[in-house]
Each structure stands twice: as C-alpha cells, then as structure tokens.
PyMOL commands that place a pseudoatom at each C-alpha (Angstrom):
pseudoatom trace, name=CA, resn=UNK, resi=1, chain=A, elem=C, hetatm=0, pos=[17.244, -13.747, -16.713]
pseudoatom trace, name=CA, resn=UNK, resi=2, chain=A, elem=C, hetatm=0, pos=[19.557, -11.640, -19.082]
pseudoatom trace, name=CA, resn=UNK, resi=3, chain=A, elem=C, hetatm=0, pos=[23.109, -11.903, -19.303]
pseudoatom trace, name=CA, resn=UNK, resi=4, chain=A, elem=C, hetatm=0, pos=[23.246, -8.280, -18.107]
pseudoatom trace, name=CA, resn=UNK, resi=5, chain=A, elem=C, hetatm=0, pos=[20.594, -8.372, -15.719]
pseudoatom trace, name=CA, resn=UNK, resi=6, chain=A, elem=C, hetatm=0, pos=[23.283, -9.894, -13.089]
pseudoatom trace, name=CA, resn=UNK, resi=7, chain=A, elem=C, hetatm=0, pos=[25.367, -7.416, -14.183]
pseudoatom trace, name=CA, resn=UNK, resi=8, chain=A, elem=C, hetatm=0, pos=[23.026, -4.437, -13.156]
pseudoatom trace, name=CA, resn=UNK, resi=9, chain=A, elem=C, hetatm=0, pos=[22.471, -5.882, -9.705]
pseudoatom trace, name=CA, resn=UNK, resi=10, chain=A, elem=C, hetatm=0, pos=[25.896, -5.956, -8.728]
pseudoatom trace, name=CA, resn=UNK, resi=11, chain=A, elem=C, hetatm=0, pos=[26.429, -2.765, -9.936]
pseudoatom trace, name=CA, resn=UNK, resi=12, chain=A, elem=C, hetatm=0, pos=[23.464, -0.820, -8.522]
pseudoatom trace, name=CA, resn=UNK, resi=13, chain=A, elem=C, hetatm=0, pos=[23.735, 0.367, -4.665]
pseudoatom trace, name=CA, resn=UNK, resi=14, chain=A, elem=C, hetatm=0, pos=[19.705, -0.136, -3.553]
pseudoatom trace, name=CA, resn=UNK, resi=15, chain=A, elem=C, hetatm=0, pos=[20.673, 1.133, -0.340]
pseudoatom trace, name=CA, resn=UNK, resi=16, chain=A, elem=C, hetatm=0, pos=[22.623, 4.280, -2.178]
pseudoatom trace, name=CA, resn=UNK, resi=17, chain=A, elem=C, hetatm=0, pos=[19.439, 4.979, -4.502]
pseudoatom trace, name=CA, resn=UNK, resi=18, chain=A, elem=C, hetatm=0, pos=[16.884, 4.778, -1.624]
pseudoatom trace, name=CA, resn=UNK, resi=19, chain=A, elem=C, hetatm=0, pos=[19.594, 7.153, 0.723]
pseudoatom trace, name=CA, resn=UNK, resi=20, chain=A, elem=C, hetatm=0, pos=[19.149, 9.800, -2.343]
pseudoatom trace, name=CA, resn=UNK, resi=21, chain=A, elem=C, hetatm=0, pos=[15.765, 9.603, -2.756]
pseudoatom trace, name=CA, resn=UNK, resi=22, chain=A, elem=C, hetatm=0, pos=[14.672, 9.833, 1.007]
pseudoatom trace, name=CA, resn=UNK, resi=23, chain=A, elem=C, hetatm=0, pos=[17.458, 12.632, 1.152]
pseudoatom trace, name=CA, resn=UNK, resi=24, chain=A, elem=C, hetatm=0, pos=[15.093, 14.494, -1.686]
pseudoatom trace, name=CA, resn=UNK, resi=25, chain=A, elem=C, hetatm=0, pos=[12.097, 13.856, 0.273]
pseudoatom trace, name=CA, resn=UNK, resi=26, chain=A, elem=C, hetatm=0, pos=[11.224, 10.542, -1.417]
pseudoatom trace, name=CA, resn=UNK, resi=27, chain=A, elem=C, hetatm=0, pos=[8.929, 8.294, 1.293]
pseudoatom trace, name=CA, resn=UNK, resi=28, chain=A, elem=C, hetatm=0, pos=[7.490, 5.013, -0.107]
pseudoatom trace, name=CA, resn=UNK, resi=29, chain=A, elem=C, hetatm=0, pos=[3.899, 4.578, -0.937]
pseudoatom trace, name=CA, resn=UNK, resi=30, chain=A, elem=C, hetatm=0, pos=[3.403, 1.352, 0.749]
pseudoatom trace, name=CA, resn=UNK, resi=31, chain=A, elem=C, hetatm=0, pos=[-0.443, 1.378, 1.192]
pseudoatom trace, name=CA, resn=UNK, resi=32, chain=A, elem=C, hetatm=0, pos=[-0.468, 0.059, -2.449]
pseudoatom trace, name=CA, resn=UNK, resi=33, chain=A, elem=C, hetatm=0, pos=[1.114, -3.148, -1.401]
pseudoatom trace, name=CA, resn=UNK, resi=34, chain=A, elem=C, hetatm=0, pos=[-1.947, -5.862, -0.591]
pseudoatom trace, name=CA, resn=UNK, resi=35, chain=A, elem=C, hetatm=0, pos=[-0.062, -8.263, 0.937]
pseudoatom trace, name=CA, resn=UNK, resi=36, chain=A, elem=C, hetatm=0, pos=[-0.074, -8.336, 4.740]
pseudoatom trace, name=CA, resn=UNK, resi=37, chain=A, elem=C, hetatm=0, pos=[3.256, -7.631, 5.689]
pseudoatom trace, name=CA, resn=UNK, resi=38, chain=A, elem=C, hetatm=0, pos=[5.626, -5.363, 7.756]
pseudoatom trace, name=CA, resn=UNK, resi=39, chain=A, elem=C, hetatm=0, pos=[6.253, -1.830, 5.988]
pseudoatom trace, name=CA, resn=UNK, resi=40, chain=A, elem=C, hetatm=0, pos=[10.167, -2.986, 5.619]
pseudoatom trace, name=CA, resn=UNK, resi=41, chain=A, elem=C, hetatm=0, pos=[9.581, -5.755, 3.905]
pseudoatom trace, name=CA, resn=UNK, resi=42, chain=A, elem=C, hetatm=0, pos=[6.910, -3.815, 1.577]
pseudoatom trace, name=CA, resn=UNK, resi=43, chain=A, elem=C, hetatm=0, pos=[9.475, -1.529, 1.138]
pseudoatom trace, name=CA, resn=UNK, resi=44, chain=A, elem=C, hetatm=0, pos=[11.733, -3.793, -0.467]
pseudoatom trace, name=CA, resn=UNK, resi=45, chain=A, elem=C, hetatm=0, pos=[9.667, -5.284, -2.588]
pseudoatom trace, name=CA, resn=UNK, resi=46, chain=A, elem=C, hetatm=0, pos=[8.873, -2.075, -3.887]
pseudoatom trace, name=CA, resn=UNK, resi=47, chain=A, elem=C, hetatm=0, pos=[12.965, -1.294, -4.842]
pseudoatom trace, name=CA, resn=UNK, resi=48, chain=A, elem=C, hetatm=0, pos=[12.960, -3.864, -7.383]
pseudoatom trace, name=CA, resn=UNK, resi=49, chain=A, elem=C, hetatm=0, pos=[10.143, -2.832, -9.640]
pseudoatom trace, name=CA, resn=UNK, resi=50, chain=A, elem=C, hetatm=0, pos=[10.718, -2.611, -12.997]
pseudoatom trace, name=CA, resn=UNK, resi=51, chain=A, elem=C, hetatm=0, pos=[11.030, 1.126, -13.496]
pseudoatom trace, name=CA, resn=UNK, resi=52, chain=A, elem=C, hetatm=0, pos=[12.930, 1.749, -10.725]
pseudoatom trace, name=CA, resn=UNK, resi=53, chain=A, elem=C, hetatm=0, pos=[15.346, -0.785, -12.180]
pseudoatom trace, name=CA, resn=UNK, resi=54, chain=A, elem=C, hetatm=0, pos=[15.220, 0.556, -15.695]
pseudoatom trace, name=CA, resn=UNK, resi=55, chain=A, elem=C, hetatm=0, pos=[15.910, 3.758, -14.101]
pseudoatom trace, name=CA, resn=UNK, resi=56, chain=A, elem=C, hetatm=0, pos=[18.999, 2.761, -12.377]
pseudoatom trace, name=CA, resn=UNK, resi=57, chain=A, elem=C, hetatm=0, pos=[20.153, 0.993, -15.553]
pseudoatom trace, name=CA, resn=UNK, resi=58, chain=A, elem=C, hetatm=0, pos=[19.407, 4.306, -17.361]
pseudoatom trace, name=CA, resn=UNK, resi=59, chain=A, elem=C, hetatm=0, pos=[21.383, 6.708, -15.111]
pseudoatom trace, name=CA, resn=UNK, resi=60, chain=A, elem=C, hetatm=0, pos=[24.402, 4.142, -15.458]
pseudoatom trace, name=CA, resn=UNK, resi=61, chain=A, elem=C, hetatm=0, pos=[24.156, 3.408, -19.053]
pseudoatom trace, name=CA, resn=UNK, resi=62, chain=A, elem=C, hetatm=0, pos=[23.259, 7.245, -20.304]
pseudoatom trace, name=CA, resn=UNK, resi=63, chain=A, elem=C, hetatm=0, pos=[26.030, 10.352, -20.014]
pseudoatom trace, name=CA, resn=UNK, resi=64, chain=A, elem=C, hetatm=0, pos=[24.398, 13.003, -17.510]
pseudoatom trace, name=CA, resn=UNK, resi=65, chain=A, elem=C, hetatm=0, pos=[21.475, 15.178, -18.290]
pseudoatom trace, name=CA, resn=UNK, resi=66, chain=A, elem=C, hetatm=0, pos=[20.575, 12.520, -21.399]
pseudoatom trace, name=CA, resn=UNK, resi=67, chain=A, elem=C, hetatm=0, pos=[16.773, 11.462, -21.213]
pseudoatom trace, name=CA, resn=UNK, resi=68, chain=A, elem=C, hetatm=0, pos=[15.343, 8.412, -20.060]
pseudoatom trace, name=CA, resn=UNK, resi=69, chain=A, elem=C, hetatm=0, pos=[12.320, 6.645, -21.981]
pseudoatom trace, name=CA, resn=UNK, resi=70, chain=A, elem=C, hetatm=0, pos=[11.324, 3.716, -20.009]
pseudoatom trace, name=CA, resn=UNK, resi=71, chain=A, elem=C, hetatm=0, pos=[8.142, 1.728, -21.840]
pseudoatom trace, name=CA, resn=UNK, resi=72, chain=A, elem=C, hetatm=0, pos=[6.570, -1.672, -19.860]
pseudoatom trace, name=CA, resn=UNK, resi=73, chain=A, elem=C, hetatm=0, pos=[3.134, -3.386, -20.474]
pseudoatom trace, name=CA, resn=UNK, resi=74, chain=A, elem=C, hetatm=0, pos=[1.672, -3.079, -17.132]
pseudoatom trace, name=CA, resn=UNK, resi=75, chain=A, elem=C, hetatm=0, pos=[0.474, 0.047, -14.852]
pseudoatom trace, name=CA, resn=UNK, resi=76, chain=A, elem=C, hetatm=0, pos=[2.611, 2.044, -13.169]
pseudoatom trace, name=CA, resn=UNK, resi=77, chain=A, elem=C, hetatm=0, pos=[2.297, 1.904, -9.165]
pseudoatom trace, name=CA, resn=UNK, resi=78, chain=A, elem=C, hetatm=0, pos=[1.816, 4.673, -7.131]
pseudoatom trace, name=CA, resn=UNK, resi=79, chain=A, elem=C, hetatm=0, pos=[5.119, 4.194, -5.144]
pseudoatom trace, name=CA, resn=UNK, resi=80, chain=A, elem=C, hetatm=0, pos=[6.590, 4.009, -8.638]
pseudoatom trace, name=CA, resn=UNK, resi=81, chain=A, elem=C, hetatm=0, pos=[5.661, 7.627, -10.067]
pseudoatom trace, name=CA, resn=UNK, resi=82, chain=A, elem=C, hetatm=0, pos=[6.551, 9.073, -6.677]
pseudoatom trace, name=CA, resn=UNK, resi=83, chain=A, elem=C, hetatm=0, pos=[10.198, 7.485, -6.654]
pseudoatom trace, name=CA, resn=UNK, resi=84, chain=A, elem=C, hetatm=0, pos=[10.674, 8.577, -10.547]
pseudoatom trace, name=CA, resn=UNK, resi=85, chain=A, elem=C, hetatm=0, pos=[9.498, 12.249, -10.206]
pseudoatom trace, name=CA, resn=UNK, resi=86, chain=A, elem=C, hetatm=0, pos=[12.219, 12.105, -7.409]
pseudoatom trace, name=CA, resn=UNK, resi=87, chain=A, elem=C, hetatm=0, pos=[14.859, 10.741, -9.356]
pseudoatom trace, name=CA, resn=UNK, resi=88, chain=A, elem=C, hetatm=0, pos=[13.690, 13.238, -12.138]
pseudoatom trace, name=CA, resn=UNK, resi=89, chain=A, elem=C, hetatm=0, pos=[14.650, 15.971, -9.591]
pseudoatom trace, name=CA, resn=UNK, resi=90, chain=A, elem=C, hetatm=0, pos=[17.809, 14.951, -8.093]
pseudoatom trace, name=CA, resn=UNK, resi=91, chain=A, elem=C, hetatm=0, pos=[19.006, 13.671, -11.076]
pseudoatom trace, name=CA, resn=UNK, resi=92, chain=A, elem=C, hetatm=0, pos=[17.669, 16.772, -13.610]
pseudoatom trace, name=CA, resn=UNK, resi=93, chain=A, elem=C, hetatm=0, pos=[17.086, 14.766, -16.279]
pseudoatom trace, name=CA, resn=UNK, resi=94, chain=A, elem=C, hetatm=0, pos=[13.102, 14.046, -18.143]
pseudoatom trace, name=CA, resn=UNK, resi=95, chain=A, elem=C, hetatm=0, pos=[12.095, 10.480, -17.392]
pseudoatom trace, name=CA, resn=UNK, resi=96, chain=A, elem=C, hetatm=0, pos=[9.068, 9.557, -20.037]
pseudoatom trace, name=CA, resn=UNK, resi=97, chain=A, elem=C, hetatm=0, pos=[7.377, 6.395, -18.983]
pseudoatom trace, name=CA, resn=UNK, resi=98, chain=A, elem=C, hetatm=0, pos=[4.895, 4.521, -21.146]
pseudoatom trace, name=CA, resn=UNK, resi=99, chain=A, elem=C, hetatm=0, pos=[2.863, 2.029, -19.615]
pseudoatom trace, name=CA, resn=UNK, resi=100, chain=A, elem=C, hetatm=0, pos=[-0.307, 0.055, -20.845]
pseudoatom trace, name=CA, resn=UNK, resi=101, chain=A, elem=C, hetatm=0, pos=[-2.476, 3.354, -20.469]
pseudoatom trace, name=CA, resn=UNK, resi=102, chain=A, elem=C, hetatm=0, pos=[-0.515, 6.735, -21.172]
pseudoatom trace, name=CA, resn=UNK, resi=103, chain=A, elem=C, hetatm=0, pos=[2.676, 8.830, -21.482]
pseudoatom trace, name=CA, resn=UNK, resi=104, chain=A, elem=C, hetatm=0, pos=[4.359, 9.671, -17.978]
pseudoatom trace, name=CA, resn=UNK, resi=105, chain=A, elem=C, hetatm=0, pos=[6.325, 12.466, -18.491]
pseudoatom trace, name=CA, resn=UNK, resi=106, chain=A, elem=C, hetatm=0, pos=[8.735, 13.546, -14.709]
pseudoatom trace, name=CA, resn=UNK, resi=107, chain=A, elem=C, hetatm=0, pos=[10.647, 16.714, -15.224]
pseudoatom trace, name=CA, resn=UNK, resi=108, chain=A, elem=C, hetatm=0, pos=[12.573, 18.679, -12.266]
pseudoatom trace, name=CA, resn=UNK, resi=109, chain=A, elem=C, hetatm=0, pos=[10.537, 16.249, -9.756]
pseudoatom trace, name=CA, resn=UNK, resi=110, chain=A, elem=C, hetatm=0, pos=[6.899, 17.347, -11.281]
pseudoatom trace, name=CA, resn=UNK, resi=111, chain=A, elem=C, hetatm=0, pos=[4.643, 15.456, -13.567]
pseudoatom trace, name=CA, resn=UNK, resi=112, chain=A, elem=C, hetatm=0, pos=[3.475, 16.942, -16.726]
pseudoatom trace, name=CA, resn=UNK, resi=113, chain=A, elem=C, hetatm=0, pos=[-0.492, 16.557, -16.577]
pseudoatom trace, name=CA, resn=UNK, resi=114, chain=A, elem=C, hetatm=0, pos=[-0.627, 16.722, -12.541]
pseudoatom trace, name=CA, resn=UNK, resi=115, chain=A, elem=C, hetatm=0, pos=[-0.190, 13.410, -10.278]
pseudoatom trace, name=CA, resn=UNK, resi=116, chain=A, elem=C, hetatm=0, pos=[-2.356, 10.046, -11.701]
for i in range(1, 116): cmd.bond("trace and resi %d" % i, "trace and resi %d" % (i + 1))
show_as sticks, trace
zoom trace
C-alpha cells in the first residue's frame, strides 16, 4: 500500500459519501455482486472500489468545480457508474473514466452516450 493511501482512508468519511449520495437518490446496484452474502455487507464491499476511491481522493485533492479523470485497467461495475454519475451531480463537476474498454464521461448526474 502507498504512503498516502492510509492517508486517504482516514481522511475520507464512507459513511458521509454514501449519506450524500443516497440523499441524491444514489441506491447501490448490488445484484452485480456474485458472492452470496447479505445486501449490507455487499454494500460495503462495493464503497471501496477503486473509482469510488479515486473519486473521493479527487474531490479532496482538486479546488471545486476542477475535473476529475480517473483511468484503471479493469471494467467499470454497474454500482460504480451509478455512484459516479451521482457524485457528478451533487458535486457539478465532469468525471471522465477510462477503463479497459471506453471513455466514461458523467456530467450533471447523466452519462454522455446513454447508460452502459
């Protein structure tokens, strides 16, 4: 792990970011999780994706309205392009995430080519 990745958990409020988002409308896509598990604990796994952390980071790192470009080498999950169109919206800032397939572009809580 990073020298700043402890750093960015003890600085980021899970249960703050997940209050916002649900506030927005936000509701977690948990069918994509194949494990057999309760919904909570589905849930949680699904807060510490890599996006949603490189989001967080982002929003703390970056001066208001600046925009995001998060790039990773796997696909993005469903759960995860629902959470950053909301944090596109609440936020008002354009989140561009590049995966192993394709540009994601969120602006004011949409997608640019219509939902994947």
């Amino acid at each position: 792990m990073c020298m700043i990745c402890p750093t960015m958990y003890l600085g980021l409020d899970m249960g703050d970011d997940q209050r916002t988002r649900q506030h927005a409308g936000y509701k977690p896509k948990t069918t994509a999780a194949l494990q057999d598990i309760e919904d909570e604990e589905k849930e949680m796994m699904f807060e510490v994706h890599s996006e949603k952390l490189a989001n967080a980071f982002s929003l703390m790192a970056t001066e208001p309205g600046a925009d995001i470009r998060i790039i990773k080498n796997l696909r993005v999950c469903l759960d995860c392009h629902t959470a950053t169109k909301f944090i596109s919206k609440v936020t008002y800032r354009l989140i561009v995430v590049r995966d192993a397939k394709r540009f994601h572009h969120f602006k004011d809580g949409g997608f640019a080519c219509g939902d994947c």
